[in-house]
N, C-alpha and C positions, 0 to 999 in steps of 0.2 A: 504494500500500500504506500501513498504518498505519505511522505514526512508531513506535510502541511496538514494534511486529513486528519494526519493521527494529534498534531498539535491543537488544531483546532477544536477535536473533542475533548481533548483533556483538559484543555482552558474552558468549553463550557461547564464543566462539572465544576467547578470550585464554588460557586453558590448555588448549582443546581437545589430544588427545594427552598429557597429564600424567596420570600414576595416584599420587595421595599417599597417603602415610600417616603418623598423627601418635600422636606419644610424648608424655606428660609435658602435653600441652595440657589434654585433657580431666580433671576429678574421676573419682577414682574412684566407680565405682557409678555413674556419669552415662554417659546413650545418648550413643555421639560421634555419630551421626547428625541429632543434637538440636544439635548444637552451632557456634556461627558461624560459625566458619571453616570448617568440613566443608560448610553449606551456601553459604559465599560462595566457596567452590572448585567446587561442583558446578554453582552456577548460572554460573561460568564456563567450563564444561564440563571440568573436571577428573574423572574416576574418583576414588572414594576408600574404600578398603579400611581395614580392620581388623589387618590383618599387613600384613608387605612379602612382595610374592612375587615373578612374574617381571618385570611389567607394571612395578612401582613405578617410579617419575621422583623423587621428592623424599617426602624424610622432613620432615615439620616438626615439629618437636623444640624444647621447655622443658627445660632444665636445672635442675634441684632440688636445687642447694648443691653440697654435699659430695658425690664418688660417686654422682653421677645418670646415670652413664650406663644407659642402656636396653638389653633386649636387642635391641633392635629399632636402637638406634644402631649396637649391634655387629654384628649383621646386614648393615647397611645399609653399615658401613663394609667389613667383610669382601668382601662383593659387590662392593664398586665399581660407577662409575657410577651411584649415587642421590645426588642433591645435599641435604644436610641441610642446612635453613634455620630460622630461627626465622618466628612464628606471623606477624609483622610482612611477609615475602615477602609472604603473600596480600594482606595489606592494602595492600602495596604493586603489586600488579598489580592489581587490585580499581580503584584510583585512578587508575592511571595510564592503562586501558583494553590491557595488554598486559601482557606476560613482561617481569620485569625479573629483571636478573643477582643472580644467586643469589648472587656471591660479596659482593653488598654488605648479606647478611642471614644471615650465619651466628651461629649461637647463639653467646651467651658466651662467652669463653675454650673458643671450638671449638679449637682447636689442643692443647691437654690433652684433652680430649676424645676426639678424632682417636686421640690415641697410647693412650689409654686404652682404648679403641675397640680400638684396633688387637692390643694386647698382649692382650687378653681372648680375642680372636678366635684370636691365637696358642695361646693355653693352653688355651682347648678341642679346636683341632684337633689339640695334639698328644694331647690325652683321646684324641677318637676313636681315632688312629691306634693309640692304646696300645691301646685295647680293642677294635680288630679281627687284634689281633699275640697279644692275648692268647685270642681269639675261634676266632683259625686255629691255634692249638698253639705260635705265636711264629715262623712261616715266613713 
């Protein structure tokens, strides 16, 4: 077989099974589908979607100053189980021909984040819960 054939597959397998999604990477008004990461994750066989849904494995995620979390952070942390990393994860299994641990690619001052994340995610659900209490007559 061709050298390149056999390259080729084996570079898709290194995120084969991953479904990402990314926050804060791309510009706005810009295709993420245009855009590096989105194809150096697919041609590693990554999935890559536009929301998180069920499927999602990893958020990759830019942080932008002050209060950047995303809804899609909050999402992500709410759910549990999606590993949020910065944009450098890809590059980093890109290079190394495999998955490497996520915990050594976390955005920023994830840990503010995280609780920010988290608290957000708090105060909407208690929303909801209000406005299904207030929905059913408050029973």
């Amino acid at each position: 077989r061709d050298v390149r054939v056999l390259i080729r597959q084996q570079y898709a397998r290194i995120l084969k099974g991953s479904a990402l999604v990314f926050s804060g990477v791309f510009h706005t008004g810009t295709v993420p589908e245009h855009g590096r990461e989105w194809k150096a994750a697919e041609s590693m066989g990554a999935m890559c979607d536009k929301n998180i849904a069920a499927r999602t494995t990893h958020l990759v995620y830019v942080s932008r100053g002050e209060g950047g979390v995303t809804d899609k952070v909050v999402e992500a942390v709410h759910r549990g189980g999606v590993q949020v990393v910065s944009p450098e994860w890809v590059q980093a299994c890109r290079s190394a021909w495999e998955k490497v641990d996520e915990e050594l690619f976390r955005p920023r001052n994830w840990e503010a984040i995280r609780q920010e994340a988290e608290a957000r995610a708090g105060r909407a659900a208690k929303k909801r819960k209000m406005g299904e209490l207030t929905a059913s007559g408050g029973h």
